[in-house]
N, C-alpha and C positions, 0 to 999 in steps of 0.2 A: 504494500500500500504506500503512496507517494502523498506526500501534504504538499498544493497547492495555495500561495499565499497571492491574491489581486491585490493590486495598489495603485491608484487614479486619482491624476488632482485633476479638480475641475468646479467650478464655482455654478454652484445652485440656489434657486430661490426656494422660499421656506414652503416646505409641501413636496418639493421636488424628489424624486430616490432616482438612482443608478444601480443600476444590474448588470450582471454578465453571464453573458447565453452563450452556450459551444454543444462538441459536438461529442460530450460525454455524458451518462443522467446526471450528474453532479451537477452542470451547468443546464439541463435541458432538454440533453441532446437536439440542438439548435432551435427547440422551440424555444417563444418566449414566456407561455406560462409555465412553466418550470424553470427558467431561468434563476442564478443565485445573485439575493440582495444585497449590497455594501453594503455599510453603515457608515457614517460621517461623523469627522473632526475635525472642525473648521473644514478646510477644501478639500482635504485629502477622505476618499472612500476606499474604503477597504472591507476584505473580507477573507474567508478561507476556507478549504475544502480535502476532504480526504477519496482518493480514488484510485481503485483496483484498476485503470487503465494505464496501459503501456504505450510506446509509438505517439506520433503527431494528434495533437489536437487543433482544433479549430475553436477561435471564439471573439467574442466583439462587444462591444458595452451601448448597453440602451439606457435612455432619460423616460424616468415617466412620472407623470402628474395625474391625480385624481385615478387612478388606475389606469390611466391612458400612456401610448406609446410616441413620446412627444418629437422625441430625437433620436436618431441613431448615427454612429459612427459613419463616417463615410469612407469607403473604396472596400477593400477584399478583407476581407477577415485575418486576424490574425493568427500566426500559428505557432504553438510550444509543444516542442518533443519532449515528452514526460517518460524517464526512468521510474524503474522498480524501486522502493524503498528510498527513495530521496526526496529530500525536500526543496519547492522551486520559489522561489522571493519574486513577483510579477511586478517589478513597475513600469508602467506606461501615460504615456500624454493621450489627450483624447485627439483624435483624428478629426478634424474638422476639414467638411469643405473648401477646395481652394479659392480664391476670388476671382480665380477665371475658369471655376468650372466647366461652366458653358461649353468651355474650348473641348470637354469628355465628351458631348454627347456626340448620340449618331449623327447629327445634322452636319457636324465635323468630321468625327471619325471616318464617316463612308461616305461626305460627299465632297467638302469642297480640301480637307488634307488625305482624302484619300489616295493612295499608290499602290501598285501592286508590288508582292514581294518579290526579290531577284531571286533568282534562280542561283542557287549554289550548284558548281562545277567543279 
């Protein structure tokens, strides 16, 4: 069994909670109503977790209000390789959108920076 430890700064208004969903039961298995709750000290949330899973996990932190799902991380999921019998210390910045996102969506991606890829020889 491995002890998982999250650690997240990130400034909330009063009411607010953060959680973290992945892709083991401990966090949910990437659902978000089972996802695991921080708890808050001043800015920093935290929490922690015991689990019988071995190899890469996936997981990512959700903002919610009133029971609702207000915010989430943005871009791919993060990923921690978990060992047997050890313990992992998690800290992370919240991922927020960039200020030129825009420039990710498809209306870019596929049409006006689109190229096709070269051909390796």
């Amino acid at each position: 069994m491995s002890l998982i430890k999250f650690q997240i700064s990130y400034h909330t208004n009063f009411g607010q909670e953060i959680y973290v969903c992945g892709s083991i039961p401990e966090l949910g298995n990437l659902d978000e109503t089972g996802a695991l709750k921080l708890t808050c000290e001043g800015e920093v949330w935290s929490a922690e977790t015991e689990s019988k899973t071995t190899g890469q996990i996936e997981y990512y932190y959700f903002l919610k209000e009133q029971g609702k799902t207000i915010r989430k991380e943005w871009g791919s999921h993060r990923r921690l390789q978990v060992e047997k019998s050890k313990m992992f210390f998690v800290q992370d910045l919240w991922k927020n959108k960039p200020y030129h996102g825009y420039l990710y969506s498809s209306a870019f991606t596929e049409s006006i920076f689109f190229h096709e890829k070269a051909n390796s020889t």
